[in-house]
N, C-alpha and C positions, 0 to 999 in steps of 0.2 A: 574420495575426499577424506580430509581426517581432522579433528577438531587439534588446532596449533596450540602450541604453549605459549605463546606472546598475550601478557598480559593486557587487556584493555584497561583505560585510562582512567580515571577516577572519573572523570566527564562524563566517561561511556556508561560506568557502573551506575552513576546513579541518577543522570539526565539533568540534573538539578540547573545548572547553565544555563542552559535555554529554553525550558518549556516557560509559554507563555502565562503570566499570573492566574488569569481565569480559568483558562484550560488546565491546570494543576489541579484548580477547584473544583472543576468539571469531572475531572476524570479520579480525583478522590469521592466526588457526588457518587457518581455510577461504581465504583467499588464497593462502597461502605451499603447500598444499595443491596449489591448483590451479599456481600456479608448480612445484612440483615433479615434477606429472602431464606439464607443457612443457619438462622437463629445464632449469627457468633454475638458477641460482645463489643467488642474492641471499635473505634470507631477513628477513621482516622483523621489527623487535623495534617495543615498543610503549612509547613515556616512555622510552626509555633502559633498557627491561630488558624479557626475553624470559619472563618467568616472574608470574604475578599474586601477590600476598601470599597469604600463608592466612588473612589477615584478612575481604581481598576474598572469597574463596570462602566463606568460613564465614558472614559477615553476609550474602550473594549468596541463599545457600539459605532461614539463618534467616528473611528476609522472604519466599520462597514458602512457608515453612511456616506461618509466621503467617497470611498469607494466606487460605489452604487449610481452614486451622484456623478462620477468624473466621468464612468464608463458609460453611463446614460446619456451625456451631453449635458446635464441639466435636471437641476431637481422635479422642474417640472414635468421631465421625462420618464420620469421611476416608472415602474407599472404599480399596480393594484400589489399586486404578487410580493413585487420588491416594498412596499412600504408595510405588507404585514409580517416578513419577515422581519423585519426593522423593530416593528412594533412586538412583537414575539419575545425578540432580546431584548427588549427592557424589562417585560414582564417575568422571566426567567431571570435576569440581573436582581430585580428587586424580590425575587425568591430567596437568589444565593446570599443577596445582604439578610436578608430574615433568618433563614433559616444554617446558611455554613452548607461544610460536606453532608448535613442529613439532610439535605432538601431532599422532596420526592420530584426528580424529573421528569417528565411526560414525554412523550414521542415527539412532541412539538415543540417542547422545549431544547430537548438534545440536537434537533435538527436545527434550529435555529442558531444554537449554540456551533455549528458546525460551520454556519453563514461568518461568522465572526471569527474563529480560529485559519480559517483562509486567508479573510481580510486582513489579520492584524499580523502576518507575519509567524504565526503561532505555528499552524500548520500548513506551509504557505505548499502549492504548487510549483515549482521552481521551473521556469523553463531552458533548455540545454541545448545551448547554440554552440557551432564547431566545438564538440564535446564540453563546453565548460557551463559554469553558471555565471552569469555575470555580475563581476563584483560589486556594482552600485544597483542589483536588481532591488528596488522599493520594496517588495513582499518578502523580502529576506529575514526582513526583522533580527530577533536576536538571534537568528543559525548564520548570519552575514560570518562575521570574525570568525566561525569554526569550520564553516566551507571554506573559505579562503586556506586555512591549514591546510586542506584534504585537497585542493584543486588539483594536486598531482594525479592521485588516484583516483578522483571524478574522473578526469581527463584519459585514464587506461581502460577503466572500465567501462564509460559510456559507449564505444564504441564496437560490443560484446554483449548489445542489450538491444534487439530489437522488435519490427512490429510485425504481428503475425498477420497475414490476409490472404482471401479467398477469394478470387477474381477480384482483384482490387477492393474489396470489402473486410475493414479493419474485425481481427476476430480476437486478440489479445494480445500480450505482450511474450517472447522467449530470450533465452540466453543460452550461451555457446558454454556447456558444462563439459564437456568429452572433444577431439579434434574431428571436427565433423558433425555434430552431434548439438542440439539444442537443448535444453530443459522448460517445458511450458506445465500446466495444470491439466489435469484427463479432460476437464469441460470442453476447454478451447481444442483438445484434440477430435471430442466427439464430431465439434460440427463440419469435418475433413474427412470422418468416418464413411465407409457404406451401412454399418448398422451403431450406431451410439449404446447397444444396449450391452454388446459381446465383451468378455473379460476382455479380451485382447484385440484392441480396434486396430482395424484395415484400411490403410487410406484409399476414399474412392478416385476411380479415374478418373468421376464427372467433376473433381475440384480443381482446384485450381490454388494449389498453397503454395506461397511463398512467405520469406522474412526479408524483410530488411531493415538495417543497423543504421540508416540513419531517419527520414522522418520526426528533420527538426525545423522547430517553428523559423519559415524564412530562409531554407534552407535556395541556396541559387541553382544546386544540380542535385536532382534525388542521385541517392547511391544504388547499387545494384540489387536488384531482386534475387535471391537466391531460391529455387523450387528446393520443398521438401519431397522427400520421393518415398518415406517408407516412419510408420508408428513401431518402435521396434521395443515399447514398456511403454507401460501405462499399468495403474491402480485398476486392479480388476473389477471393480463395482462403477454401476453408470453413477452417472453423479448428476443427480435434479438442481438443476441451478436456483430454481423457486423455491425449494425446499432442502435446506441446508442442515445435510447429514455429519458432523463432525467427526465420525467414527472412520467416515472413506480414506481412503488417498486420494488425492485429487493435482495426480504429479503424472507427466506422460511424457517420453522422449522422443524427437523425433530427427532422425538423418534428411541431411540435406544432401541435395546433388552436386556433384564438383568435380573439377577433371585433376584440380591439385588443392591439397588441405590449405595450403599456404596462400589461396585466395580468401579464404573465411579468419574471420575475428579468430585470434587465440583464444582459448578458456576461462574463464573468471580465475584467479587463486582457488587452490583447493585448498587454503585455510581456514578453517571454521570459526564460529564465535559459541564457544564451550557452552554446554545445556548450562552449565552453573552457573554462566551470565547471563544467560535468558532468562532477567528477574524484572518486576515490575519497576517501572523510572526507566531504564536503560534506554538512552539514544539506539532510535536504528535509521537508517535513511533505503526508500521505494523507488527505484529509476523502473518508469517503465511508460506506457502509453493511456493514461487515460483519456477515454474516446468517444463514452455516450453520457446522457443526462439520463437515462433508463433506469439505473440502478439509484440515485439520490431521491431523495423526498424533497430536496429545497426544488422550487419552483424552476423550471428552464430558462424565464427569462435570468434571476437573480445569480445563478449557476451560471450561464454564459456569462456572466457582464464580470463574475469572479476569474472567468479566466480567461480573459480579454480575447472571448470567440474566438480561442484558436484550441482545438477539440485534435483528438490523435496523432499528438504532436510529444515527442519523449518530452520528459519532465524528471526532476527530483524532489522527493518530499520527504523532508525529514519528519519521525513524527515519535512516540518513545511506546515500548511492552505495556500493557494496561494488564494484562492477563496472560502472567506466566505458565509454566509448562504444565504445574503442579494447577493453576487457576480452572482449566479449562477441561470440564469436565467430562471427558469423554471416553475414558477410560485408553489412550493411547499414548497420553505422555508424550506426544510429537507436534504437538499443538500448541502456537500463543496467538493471544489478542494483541493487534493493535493499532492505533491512531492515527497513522499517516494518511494522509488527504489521499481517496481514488475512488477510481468511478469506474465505468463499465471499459474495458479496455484495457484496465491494468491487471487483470488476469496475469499470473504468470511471472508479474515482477519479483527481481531480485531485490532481497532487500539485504541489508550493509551495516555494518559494523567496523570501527575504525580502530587501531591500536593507540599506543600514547608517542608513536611516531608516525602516526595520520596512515598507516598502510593499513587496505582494505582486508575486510573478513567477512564473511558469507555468512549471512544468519539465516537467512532461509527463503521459502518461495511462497508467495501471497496467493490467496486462492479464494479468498470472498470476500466481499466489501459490507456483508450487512447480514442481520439472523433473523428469521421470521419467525413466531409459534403463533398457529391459531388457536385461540383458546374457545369457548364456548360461546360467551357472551361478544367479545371484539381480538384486535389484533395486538398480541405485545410484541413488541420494536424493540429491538436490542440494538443500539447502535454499537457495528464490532465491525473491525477487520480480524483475518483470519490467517495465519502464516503456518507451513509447517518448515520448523527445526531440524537444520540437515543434522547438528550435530546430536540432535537426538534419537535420529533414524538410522544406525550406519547398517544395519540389517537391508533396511532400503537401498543403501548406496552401496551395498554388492552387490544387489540383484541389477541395478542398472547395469554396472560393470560388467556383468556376466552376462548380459546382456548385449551390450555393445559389442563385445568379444567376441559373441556368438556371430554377430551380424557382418564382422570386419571379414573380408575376403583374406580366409588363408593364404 
């Protein structure tokens, strides 16, 4: 792959368009946060002001209550669960009016706040029928009008985006990077391993892996099961999924079985979206399978009823960089944060990038939904996604190459 010269769009650079009002606030909250933990100075305000409306806050909630309410049957049907979430966001709402981007948010605040970016359209879960998204979908919010642009390239690319499983047991999400060849996360590879711990994992015989490209909600005929047959790259270090080392790679490739290439998805674009648009605000958009309520803190029932109990089912979520290349500090420079709605299962998604003529670019591959540090006293929660930057690796993306190459029958 190699990072394109097509310039992305004013939209893309700087996200401004679409991110929902609170969640702007939210995710300048948790920056200014982490600037403060670095002793910087600078504090950042959001539109020319450091404080959301109480309008914002109050219609913000009103729609996860509605929400909550429709998928419930009935108010009187919420759970326990569902009305302290409820109750959570107002208490964090009337933080963000007090206090602006320097509020101190707490693990239950950001979570909360997470119940509500779903809800309102902000960071909606988009679900993706005969490759598209549907134009009058209600959680579209304001990404509606800028999907619709892009429907062209939703529609080439969803079909080159599948779900990886192990005797029929969802294990994450892969993509068709090389002709024959998927790209998923080392995790998702380990659990097809015979040993998860070996630089170079071996797929066991006792598994049972396959992909497939379609596994969408309502879907009247599943598409074909493709068998993987060999791990032929992977990031040489195991990667503890409980404990989230940012130093790894956490990228593994793996060949699929086939009697002709021309039965399998073609490759995503090998266009890139330039490390020097991987800055914080920039629109990016996540296809890929979120599958478990494992990995969220919101409660199971208020989590299902946000994604109207349809669980390993593709989806797009648009969400924007929270933490650029240069933010994430782990000395590798191939790393960004960010905010697109996913759960256990999205392992592996592609995530997207659009030019200012709606064609798609590859910004890179999602590989944790959350960061845990235990500290001494309790546990800090860092609410983060985790993506690595193809266009910041191409060291990485020879070695697949050479890779592949090695593996292709002279």
């Amino acid at each position: 792959m190699h990072a394109g010269a097509t310039q992305l769009s004013d939209a893309y650079r700087t996200g401004e368009h679409m991110s929902g009002p609170l969640r702007r606030y939210v995710n300048a909250a948790i920056r200014n946060r982490k600037a403060n933990t670095e002793n910087a100075t600078a504090i950042e305000a959001v539109d020319g002001s450091d404080a959301p409306s109480r309008e914002t806050v109050e219609q913000a909630i009103s729609t996860l209550e509605e929400k909550l309410t429709k998928a419930a049957g009935g108010r009187d049907r919420l759970t326990d669960a569902d009305r302290l979430v409820i109750s959570q966001c107002g208490k964090v709402g009337e933080k963000l009016l007090a206090e602006g981007v320097t509020a101190g948010l707490s693990p239950a605040d950001e979570t909360a706040l997470e119940a509500i970016a779903i809800a309102d359209g902000t960071r909606p879960p988009l679900l993706i029928k005969e490759n598209a998204i549907a134009p009058d979908d209600p959680m579209a919010g304001a990404w509606a009008d800028e999907l619709k642009s892009y429907a062209k390239a939703i529609a080439e690319i969803s079909p080159r985006v599948g779900r990886i499983d192990n005797h029929g047991r969802q294990l994450g999400t892969g993509w068709m990077i090389r002709p024959g060849y998927v790209v998923t996360n080392r995790h998702v590879a380990q659990e097809l391993s015979n040993d998860p711990t070996a630089p170079l994992l071996e797929l066991s015989p006792l598994r049972k892996a396959t992909i497939c490209f379609g596994f969408e909600a309502d879907e009247p005929k599943q598409r074909p099961q493709h068998a993987i047959s060999k791990i032929v790259y992977c990031g040489d270090k195991h990667i503890d999924r409980r404990n989230v080392d940012l130093t790894l790679l956490d990228l593994a490739i793996l060949k699929l079985k086939h009697t002709n290439e021309n039965d399998l998805p073609s490759p995503l674009p090998s266009v890139l979206v330039p490390s020097e648009e991987m800055t914080v605000g920039s629109d990016l958009y996540a296809i890929g399978y979120p599958g478990t309520t494992a990995s969220s803190r919101l409660p199971q029932s208020t989590l299902l009823r946000l994604f109207n109990d349809k669980l390993g089912v593709k989806r797009l979520s648009p969400g924007e960089i929270v933490l650029g290349l240069e933010g994430v500090d782990n000395g590798t420079k191939r790393t960004i944060g960010h905010d697109a709605t996913t759960l256990g299962g999205s392992s592996g998604s592609v995530l997207l990038g659009f030019d200012s003529m709606g064609e798609p670019k590859v910004a890179g591959l999602h590989f944790s939904g959350y960061e845990v540090r235990y500290g001494p006293d309790e546990i800090e929660y860092r609410g983060r996604n985790y993506a690595h930057s193809f266009a910041a690796m191409p060291d990485i993306i020879r070695a697949v190459d050479r890779a592949i190459a090695e593996d292709r029958p002279r």
